[in-house]
N, C-alpha and C positions, 0 to 999 in steps of 0.2 A: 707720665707719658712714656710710651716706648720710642728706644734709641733704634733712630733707622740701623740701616747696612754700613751706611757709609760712617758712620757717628761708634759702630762698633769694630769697622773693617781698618782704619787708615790708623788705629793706635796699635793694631799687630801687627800693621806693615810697621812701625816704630818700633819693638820689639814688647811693647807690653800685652800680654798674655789673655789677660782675664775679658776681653771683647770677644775673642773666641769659644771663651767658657758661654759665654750668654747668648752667643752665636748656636752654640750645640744643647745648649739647653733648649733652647726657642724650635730648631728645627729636628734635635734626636727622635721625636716620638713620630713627625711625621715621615721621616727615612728609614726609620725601624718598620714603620708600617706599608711600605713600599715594598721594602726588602722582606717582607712578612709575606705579604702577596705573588712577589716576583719566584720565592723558593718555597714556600709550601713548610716552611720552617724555623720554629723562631731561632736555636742557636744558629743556624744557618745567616739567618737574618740579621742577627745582633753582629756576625762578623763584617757583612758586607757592610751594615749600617758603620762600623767602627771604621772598616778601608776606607767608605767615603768622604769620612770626617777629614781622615790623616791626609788624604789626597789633596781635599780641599783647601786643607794647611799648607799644604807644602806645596801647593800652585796659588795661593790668595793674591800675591804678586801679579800672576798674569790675569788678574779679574779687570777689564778694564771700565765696568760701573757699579763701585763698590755698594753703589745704593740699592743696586736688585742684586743681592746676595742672598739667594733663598727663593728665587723669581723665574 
């Protein structure tokens, strides 16, 4: 069974790492292909897809329903 949001979100607010690995596994292909659309380009793409990740990292804190993480 897949691990919701919140089941992969509330152990990297603890500092363990690998919830967010499964977090950008689960969603890279479909924000690469957002950012594929939005620029017309995939290196183009693959950067923004990568800022979004690192943003989302470094703001997970202020997510205040870890369960729609991805929603």
């Amino acid at each position: 069974m897949e691990r919701s949001g919140r089941e992969l979100v509330e152990p990297v607010l603890k500092g363990d790492r690998s919830g967010f690995e499964v977090l950008y596994e689960r969603y890279a292909p479909l924000i690469r292909a957002i950012c594929r659309d939005a620029t017309g380009n995939l290196s183009d793409a693959q950067d923004l897809a990568q800022e979004a990740f690192l943003r989302s990292y470094q703001r997970l804190h202020d997510l205040r329903k870890p369960d729609r993480f991805g929603y």
